[in-house]
C-alpha positions in Angstrom: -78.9 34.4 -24.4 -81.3 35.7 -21.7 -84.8 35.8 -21.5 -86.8 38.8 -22.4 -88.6 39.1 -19.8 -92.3 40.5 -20.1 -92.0 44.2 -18.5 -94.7 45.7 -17.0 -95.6 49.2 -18.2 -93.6 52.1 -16.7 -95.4 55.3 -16.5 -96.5 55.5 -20.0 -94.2 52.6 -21.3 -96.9 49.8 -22.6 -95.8 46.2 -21.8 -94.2 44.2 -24.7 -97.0 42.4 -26.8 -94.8 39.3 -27.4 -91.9 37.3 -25.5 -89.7 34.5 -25.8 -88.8 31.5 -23.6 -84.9 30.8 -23.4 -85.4 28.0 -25.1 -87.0 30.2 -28.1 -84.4 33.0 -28.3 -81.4 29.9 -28.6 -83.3 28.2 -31.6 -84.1 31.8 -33.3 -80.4 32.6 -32.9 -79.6 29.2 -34.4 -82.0 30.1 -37.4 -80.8 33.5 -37.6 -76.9 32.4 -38.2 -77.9 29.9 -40.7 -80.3 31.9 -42.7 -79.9 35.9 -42.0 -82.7 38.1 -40.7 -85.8 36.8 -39.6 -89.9 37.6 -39.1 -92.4 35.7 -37.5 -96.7 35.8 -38.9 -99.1 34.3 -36.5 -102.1 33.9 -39.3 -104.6 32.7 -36.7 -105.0 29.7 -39.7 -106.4 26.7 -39.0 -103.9 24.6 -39.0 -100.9 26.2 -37.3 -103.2 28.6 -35.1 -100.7 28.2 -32.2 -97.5 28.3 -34.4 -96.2 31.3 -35.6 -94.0 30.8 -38.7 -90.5 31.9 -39.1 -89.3 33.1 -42.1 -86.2 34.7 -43.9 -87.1 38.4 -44.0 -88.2 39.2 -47.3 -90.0 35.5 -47.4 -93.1 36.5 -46.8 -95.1 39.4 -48.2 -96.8 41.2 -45.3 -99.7 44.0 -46.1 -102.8 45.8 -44.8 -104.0 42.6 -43.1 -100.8 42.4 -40.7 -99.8 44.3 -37.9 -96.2 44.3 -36.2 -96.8 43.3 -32.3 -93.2 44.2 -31.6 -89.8 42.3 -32.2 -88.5 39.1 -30.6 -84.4 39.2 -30.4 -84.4 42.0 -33.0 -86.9 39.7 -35.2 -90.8 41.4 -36.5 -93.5 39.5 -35.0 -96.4 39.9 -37.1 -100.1 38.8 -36.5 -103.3 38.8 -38.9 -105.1 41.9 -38.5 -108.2 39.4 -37.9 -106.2 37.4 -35.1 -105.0 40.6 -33.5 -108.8 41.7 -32.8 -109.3 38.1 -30.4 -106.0 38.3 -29.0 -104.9 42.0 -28.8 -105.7 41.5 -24.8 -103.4 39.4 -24.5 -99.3 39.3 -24.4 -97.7 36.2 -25.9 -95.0 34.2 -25.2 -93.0 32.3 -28.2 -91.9 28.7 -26.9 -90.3 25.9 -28.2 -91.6 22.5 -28.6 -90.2 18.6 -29.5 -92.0 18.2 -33.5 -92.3 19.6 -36.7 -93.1 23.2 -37.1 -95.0 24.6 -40.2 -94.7 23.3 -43.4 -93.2 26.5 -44.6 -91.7 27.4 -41.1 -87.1 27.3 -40.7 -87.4 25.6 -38.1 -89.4 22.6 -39.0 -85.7 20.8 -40.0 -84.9 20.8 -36.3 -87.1 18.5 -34.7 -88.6 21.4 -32.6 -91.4 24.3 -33.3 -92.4 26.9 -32.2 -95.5 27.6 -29.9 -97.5 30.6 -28.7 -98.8 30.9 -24.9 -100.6 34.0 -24.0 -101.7 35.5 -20.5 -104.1 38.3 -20.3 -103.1 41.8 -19.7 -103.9 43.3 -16.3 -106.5 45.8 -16.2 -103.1 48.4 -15.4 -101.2 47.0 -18.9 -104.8 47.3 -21.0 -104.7 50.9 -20.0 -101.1 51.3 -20.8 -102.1 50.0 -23.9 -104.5 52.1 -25.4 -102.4 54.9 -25.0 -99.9 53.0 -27.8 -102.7 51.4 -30.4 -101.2 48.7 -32.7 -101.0 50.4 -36.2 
């Protein structure tokens, strides 16, 4: 499976808010044969506030307080309304890690997790940006 690359803006294409590592887009394909469609929340929670969760679709109830950053190998990626106002300058990169993931999380079974690294935006992709808000 290959690596979605982060894209830079062309003319008025904004660059993608979140990415996976090669390593991530094996395991969610792993996750995804055994247990269907997929969604990611990053709740910004205390906890976790680096790991995003994986669930079946349907799993997790998402509402006001979420916003969809984009998909990751056809899976929503969701983040806390909240957590998207400190990191919505940001794009962010899903990895995969040795140890357990989330207590609710699929992949927690596997012996590896999942793991959010972020770069800022360049001044360029921010502008990009506002032209596509995040609903």
């Amino acid at each position: 499976m290959a690596h979605e690359a982060p894209r830079q803006g062309h003319g008025t294409d904004p660059p993608v808010r979140v990415t996976a590592t090669p390593a991530a887009l094996e395991l969610i394909a792993r996750l995804h044969a055994q247990h269907g469609p997929l969604m990611f929340h990053q709740s910004g929670g205390c906890c976790d506030g680096s790991a995003p969760m994986c669930f079946a679709r349907g799993e997790f109830m998402t509402g006001d307080s979420d916003v969809l950053l984009g998909h990751v190998a056809g899976e929503p990626f969701y983040m806390s309304r909240p957590q998207f106002a400190v990191w919505e300058h940001t794009q962010l990169t899903i990895e995969v890690v040795p140890g357990g993931g989330g207590m609710f999380s699929l992949e927690r079974p596997t012996g590896l997790r999942f793991l959010i690294r972020s770069r800022l935006f360049s001044e360029a992709e921010s502008e990009l940006l506002k032209l596509h808000p995040v609903a």
